[in-house]
ROSE-4610 file (N, C-alpha, C; in Angstrom, 1 decimal, always signed):
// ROSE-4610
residu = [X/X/X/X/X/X/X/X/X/X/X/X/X/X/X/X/X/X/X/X/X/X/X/X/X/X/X/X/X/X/X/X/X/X/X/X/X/X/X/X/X/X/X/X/X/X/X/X/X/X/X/X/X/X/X/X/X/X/X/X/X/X/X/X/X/X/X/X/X/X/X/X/X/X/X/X/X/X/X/X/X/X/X/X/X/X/X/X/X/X/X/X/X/X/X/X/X/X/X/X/X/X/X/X/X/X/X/X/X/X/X/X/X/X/X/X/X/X/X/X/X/X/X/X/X/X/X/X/X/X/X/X/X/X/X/X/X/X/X/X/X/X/X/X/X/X/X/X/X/X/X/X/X/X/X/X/X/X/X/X/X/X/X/X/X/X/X/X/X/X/X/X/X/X/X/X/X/X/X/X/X/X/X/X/X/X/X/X/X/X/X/X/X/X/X/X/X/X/X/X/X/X/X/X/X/X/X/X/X/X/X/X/X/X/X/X/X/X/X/X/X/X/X/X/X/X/X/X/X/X/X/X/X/X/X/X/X/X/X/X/X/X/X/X/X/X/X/X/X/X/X/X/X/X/X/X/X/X/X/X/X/X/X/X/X/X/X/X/X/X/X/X/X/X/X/X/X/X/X/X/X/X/X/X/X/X/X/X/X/X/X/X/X/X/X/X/X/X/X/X/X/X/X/X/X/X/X/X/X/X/X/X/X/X/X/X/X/X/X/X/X/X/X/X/X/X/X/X/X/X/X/X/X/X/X/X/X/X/X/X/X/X/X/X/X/X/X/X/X/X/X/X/X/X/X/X/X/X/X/X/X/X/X/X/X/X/X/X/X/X/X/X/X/X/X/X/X/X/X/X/X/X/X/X/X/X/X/X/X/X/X/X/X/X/X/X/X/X/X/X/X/X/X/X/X/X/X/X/X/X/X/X/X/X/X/X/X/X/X/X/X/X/X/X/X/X/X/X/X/X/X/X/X/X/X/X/X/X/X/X/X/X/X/X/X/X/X/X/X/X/X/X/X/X/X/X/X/X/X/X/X/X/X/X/X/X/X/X/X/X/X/X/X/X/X/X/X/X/X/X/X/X/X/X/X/X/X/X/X/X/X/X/X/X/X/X/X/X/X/X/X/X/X/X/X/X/X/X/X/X/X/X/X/X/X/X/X/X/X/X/X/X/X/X/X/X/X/X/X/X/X/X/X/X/X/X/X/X/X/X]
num = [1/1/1/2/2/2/3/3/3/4/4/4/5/5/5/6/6/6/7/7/7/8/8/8/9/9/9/10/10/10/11/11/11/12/12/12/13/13/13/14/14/14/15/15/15/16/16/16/17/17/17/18/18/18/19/19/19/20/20/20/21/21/21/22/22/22/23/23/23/24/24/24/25/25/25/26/26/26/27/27/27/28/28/28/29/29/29/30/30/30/31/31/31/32/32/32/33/33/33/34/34/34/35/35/35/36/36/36/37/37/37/38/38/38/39/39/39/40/40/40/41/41/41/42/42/42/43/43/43/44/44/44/45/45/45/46/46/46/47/47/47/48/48/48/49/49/49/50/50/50/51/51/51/52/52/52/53/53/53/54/54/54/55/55/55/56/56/56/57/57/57/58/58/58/59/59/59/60/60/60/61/61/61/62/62/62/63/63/63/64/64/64/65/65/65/66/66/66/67/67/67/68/68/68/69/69/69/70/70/70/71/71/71/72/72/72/73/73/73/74/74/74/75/75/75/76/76/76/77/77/77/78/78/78/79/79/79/80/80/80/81/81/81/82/82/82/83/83/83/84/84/84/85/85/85/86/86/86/87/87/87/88/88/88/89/89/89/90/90/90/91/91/91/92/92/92/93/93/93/94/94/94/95/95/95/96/96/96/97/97/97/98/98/98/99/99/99/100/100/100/101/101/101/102/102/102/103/103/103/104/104/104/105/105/105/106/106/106/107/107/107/108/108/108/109/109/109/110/110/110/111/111/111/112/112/112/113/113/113/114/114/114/115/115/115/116/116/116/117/117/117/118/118/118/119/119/119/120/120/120/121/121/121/122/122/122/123/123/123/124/124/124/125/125/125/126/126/126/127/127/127/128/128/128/129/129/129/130/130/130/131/131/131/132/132/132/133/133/133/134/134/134/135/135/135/136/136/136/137/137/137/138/138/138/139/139/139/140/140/140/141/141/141/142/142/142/143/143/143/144/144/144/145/145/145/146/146/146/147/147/147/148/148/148/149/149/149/150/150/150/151/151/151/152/152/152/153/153/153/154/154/154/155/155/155/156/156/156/157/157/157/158/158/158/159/159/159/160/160/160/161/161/161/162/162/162/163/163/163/164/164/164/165/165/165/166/166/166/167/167/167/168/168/168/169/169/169/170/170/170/171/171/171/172/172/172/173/173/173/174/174/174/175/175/175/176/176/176/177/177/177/178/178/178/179/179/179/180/180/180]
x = [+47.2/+46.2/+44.9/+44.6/+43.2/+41.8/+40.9/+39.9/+38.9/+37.5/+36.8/+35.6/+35.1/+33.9/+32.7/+32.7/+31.2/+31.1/+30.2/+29.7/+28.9/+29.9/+29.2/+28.1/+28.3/+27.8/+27.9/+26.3/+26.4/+26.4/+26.3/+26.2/+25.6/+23.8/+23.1/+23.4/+23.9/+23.5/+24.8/+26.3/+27.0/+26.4/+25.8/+24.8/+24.2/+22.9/+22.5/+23.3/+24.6/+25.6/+25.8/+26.3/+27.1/+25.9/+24.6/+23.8/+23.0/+23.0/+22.8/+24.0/+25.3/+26.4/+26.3/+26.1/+25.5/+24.7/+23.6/+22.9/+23.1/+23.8/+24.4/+25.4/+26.4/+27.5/+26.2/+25.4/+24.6/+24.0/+24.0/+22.9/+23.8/+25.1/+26.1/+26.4/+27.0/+27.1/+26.0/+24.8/+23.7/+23.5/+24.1/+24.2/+25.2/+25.6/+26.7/+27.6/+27.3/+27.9/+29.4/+30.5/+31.9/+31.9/+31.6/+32.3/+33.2/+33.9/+35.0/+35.0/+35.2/+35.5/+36.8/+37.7/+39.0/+38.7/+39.1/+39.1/+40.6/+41.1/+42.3/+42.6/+43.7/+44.3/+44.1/+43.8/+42.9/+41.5/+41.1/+39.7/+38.6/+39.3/+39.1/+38.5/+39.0/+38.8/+37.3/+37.3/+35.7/+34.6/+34.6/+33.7/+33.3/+34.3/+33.8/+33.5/+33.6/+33.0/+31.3/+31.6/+29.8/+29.1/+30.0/+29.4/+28.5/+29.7/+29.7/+28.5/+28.6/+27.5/+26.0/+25.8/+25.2/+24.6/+25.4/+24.8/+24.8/+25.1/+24.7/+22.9/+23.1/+21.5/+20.1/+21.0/+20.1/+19.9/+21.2/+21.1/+21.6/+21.5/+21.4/+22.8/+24.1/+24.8/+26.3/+27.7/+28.5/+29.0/+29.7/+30.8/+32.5/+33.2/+34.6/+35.7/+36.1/+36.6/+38.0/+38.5/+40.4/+40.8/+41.9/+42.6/+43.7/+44.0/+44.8/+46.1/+47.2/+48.2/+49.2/+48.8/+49.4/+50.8/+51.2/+52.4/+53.1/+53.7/+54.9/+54.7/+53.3/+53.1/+52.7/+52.9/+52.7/+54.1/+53.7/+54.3/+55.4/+54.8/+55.6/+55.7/+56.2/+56.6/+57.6/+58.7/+59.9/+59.5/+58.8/+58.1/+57.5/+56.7/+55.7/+56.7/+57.6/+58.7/+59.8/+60.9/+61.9/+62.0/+61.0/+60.9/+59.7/+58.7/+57.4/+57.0/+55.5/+54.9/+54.2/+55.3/+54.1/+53.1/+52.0/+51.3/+51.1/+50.6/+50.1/+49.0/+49.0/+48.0/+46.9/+45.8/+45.1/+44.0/+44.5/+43.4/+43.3/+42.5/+41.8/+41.5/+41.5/+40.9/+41.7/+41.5/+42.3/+41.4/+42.2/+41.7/+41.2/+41.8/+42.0/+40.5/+40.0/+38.9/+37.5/+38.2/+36.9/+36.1/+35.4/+35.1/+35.1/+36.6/+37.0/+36.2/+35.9/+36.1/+36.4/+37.4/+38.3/+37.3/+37.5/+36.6/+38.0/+37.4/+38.4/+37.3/+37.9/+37.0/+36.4/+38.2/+38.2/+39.0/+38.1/+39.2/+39.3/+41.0/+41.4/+42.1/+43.2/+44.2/+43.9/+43.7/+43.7/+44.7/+45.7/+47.3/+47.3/+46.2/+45.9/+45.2/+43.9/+43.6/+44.6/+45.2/+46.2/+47.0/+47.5/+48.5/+47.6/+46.2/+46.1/+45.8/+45.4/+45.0/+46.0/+47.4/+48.8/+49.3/+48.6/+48.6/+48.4/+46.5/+45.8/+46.3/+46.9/+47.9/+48.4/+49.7/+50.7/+50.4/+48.6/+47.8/+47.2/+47.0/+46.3/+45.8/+45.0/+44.5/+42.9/+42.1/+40.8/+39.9/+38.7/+38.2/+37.6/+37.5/+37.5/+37.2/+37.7/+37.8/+37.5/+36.3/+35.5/+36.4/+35.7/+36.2/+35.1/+34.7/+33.4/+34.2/+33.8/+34.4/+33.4/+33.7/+32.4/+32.3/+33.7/+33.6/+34.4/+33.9/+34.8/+34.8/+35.6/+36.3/+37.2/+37.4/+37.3/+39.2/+39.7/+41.0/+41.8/+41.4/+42.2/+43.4/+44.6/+45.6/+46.0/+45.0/+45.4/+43.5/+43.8/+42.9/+41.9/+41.6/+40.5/+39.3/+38.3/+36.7/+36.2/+35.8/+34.8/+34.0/+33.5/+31.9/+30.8/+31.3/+30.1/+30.7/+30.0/+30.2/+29.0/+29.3/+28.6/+28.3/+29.2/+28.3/+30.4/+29.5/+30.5/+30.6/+31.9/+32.0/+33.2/+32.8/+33.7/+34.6/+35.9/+36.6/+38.0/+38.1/+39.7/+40.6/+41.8/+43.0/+43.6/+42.8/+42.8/+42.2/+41.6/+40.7/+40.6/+40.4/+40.7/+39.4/+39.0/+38.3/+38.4/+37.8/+37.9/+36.9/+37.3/+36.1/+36.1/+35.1/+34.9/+35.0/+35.3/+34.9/+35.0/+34.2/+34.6/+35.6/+36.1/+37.4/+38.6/+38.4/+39.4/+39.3/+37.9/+37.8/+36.7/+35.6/+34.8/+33.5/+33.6/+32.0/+32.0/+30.8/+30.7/+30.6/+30.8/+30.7/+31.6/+31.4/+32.8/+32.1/+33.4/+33.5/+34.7/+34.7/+35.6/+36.1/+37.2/+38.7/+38.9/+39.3/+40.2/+41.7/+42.4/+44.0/+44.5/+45.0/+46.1/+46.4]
y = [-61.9/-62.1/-61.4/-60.5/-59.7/-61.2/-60.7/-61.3/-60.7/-61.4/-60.9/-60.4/-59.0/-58.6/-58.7/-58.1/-57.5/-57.4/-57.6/-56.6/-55.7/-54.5/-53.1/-52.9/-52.9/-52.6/-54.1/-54.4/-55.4/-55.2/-55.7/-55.0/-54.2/-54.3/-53.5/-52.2/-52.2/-51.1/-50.8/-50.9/-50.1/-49.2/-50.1/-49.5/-48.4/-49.0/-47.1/-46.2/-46.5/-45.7/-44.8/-45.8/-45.1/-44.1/-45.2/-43.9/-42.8/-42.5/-41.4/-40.1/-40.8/-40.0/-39.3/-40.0/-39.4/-38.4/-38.6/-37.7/-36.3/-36.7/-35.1/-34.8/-35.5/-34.7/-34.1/-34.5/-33.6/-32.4/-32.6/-31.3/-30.2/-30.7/-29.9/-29.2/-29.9/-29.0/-28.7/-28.5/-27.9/-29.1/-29.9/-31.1/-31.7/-32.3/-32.7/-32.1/-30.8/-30.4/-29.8/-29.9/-29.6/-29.7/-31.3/-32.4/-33.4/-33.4/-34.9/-35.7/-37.1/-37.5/-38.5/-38.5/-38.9/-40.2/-41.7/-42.5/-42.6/-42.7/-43.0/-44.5/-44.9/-46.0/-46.5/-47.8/-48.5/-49.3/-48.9/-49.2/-48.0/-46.7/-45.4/-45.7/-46.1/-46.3/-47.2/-48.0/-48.8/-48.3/-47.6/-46.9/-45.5/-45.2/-43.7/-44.2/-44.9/-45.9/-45.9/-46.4/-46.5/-45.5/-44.3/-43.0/-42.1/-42.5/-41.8/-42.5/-43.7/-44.5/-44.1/-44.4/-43.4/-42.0/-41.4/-39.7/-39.9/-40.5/-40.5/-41.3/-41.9/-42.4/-41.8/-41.0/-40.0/-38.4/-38.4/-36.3/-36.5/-38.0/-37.9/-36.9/-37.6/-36.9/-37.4/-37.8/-38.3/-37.7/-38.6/-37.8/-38.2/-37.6/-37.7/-38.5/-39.6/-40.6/-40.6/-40.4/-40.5/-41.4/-41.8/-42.6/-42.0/-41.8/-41.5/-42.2/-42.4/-43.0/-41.8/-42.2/-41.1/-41.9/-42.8/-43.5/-42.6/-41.9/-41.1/-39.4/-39.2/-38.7/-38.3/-39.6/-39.9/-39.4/-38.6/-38.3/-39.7/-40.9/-41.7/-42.7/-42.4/-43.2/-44.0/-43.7/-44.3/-45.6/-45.4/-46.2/-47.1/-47.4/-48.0/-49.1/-49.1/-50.2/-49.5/-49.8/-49.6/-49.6/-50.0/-50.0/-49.9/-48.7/-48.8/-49.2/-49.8/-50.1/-49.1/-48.4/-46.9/-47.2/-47.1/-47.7/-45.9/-46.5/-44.6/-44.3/-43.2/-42.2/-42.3/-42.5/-41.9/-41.4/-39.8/-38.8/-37.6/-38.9/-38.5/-36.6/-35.9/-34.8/-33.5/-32.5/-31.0/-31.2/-31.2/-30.5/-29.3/-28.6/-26.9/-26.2/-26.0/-25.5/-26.3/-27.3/-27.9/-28.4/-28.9/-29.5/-30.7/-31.3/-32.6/-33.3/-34.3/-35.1/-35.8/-36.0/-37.5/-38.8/-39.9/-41.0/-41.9/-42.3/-43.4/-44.4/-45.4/-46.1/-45.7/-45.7/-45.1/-44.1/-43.2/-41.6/-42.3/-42.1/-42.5/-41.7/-40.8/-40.1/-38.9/-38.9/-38.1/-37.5/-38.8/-38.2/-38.9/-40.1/-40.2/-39.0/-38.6/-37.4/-36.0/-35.8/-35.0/-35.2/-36.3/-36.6/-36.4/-37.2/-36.8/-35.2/-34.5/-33.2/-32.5/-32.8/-32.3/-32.9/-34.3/-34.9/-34.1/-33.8/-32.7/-31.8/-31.0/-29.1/-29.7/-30.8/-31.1/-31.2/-31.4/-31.6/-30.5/-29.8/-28.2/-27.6/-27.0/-25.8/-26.1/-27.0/-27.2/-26.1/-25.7/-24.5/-25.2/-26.7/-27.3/-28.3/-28.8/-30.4/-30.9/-31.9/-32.1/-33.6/-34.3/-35.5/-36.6/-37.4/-38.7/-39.9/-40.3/-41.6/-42.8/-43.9/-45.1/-44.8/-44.8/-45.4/-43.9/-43.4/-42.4/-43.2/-43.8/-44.0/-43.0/-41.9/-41.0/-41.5/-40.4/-40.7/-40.0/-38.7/-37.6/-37.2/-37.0/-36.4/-35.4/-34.8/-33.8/-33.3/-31.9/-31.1/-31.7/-32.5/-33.2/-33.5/-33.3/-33.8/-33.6/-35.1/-35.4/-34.6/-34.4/-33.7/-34.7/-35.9/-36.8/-38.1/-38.8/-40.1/-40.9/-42.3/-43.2/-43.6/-43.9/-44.2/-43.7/-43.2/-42.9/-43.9/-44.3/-45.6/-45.4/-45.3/-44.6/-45.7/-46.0/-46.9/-46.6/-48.1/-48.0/-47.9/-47.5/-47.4/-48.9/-50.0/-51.5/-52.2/-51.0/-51.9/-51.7/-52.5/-52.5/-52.4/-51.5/-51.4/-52.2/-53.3/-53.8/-53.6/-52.6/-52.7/-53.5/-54.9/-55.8/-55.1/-55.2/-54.6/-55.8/-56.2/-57.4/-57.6/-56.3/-56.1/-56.7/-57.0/-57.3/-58.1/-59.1/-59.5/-60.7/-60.5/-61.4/-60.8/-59.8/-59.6/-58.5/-58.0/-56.4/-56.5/-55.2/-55.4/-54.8/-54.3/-53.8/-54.2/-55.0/-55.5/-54.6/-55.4/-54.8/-55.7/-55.4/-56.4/-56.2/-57.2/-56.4/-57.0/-55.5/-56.6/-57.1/-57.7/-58.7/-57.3]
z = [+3.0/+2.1/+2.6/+1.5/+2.2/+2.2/+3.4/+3.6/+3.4/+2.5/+2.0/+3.4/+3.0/+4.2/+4.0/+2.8/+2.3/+0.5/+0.1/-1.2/-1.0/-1.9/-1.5/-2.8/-3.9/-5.0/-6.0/-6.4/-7.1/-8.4/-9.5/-10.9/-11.4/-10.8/-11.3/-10.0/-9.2/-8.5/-9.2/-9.7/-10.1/-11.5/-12.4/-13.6/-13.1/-12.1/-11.7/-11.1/-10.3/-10.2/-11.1/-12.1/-13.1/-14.0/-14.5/-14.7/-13.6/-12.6/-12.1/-12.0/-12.1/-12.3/-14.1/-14.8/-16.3/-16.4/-15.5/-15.7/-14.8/-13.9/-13.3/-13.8/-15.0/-15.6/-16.8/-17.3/-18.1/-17.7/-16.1/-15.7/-15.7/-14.9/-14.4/-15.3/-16.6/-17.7/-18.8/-18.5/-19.2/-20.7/-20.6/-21.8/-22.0/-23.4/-23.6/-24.2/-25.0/-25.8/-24.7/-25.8/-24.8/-23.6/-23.7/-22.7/-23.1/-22.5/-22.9/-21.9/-21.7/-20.5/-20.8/-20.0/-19.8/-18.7/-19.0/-18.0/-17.6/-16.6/-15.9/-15.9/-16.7/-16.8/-15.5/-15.3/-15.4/-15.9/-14.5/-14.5/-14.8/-14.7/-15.1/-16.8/-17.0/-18.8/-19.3/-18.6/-19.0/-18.4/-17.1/-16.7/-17.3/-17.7/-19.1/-20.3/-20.9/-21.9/-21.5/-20.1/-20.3/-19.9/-18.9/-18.6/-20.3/-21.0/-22.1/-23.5/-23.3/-23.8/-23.0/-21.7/-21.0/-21.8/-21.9/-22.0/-23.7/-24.8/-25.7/-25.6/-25.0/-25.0/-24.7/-23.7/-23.2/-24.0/-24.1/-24.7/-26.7/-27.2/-28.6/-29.6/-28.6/-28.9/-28.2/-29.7/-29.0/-28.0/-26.9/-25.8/-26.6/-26.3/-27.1/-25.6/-25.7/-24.7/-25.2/-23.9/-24.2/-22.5/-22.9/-22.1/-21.2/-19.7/-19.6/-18.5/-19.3/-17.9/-17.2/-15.9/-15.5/-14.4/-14.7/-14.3/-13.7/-15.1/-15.2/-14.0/-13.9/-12.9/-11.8/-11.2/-9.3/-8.7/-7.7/-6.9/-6.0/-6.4/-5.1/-6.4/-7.7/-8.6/-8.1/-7.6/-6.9/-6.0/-5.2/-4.5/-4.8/-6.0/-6.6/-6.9/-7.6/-8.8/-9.2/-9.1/-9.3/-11.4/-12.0/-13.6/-13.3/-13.5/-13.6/-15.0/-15.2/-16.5/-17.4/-18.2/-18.9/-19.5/-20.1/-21.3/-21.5/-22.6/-23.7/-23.3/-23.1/-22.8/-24.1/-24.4/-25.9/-25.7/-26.1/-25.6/-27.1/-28.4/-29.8/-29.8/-29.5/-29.1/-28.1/-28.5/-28.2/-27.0/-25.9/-24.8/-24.0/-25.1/-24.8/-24.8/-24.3/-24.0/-23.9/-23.4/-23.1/-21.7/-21.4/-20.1/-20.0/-19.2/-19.3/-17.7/-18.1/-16.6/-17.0/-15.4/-15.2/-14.5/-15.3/-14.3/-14.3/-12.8/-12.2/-11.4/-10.8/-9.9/-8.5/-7.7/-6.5/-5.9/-5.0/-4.5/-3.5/-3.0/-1.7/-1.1/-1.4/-0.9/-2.1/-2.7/-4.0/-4.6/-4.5/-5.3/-6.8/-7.6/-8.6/-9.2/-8.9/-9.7/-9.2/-8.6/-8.7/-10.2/-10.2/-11.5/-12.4/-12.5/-13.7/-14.1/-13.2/-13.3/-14.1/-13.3/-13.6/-15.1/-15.7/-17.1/-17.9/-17.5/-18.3/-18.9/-18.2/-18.1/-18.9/-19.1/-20.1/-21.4/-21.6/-23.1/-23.7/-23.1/-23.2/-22.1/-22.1/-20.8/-21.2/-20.5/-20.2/-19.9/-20.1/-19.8/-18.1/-17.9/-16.4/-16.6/-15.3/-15.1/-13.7/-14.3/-13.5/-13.0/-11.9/-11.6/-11.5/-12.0/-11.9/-11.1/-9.9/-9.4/-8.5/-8.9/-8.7/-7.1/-6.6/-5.0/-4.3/-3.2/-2.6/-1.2/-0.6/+0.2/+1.5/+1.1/+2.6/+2.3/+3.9/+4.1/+2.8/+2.5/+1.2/+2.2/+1.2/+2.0/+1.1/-0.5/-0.9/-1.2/-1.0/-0.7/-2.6/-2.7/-3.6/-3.9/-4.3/-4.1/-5.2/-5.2/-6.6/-7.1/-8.0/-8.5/-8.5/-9.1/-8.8/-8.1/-7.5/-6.6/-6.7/-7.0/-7.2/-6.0/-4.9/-3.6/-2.6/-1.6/-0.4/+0.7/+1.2/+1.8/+2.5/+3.5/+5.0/+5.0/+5.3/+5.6/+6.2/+6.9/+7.6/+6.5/+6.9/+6.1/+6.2/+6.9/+6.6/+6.1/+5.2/+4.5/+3.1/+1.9/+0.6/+0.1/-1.2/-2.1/-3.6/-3.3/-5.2/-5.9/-7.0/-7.8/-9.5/-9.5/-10.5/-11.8/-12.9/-13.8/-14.8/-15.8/-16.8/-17.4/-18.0/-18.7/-17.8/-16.7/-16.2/-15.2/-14.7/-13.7/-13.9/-15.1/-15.7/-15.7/-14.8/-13.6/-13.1/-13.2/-12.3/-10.7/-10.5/-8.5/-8.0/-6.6/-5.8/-4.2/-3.7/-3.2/-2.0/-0.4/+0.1/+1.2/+1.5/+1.8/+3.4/+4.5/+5.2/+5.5/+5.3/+5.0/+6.2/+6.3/+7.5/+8.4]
């Protein structure tokens, strides 16, 4: 059973997270216009909700939010469950020339945004794709790196990143673990 260490990020510091990452997906791309952001099933998915609520408040203009599961494309699918759990991908909108970013929680190895990268291609041909992620955690084993980061947080490979989110936990926050 993991034991709890620390809180890294409390609610409002995840909010300013998440809005300072807003406002560099706006700079980056000169505004909002042809942007889309994609959250990664999960927790990927509520955090682009609010990135995207975010930049409409600010640049007066919707962002187009799709969903993505990328189950079916991890590399170590086998591994994971012998019957993995698919759920549907829902991604409203042509990908094809646009400027997608992926939001997830946490980069760890960077074989999740790999998949989804490899998702993306399967939907259309992006003119680029960016990647937005709450927590970067270090220890990549595929040549990966965010565009934006909410906070960088060096850790052992014994150590667990949870990040709160209400949809699924009651409460904002990310907190961190050390396992057995």
């Amino acid at each position: 059973m993991p034991t709890f260490k620390s809180n890294l990020l409390t609610a409002q510091a995840v909010d300013r997270a998440l809005m300072r990452i807003s406002h560099e997906i706006i700079e980056r791309n000169d505004g909002c216009e042809n942007v889309c952001l994609i959250g990664i099933r999960r927790r990927g998915e509520p955090l682009a909700r609010k990135i995207a609520e975010n930049i409409s408040q600010i640049e007066h203009c919707p962002v187009p939010i799709g969903v993505l599961d990328i189950t079916l494309y991890r590399d170590d699918l086998t591994r994971i469950d012998d019957l993995p759990q698919v759920n549907r991908s829902d991604i409203p909108f042509d990908i094809t020339g646009k400027r997608i970013v992926l939001v997830d929680d946490v980069l760890y190895t960077g074989r999740t945004a790999r998949a989804a990268i490899d998702a993306c291609f399967r939907l259309g041909r992006p003119e680029q794709i960016q990647l937005a992620i709450l927590v970067d955690r270090g220890h990549r084993e595929l040549p990966i790196r965010a565009d934006f980061v909410g906070k960088n947080v060096p850790t052992s490979r014994n150590e667990l990143i949870a990040v709160k989110l209400p949809e699924f936990d009651g409460e904002t926050g990310v907190d961190i673990y050390q396992l057995p």
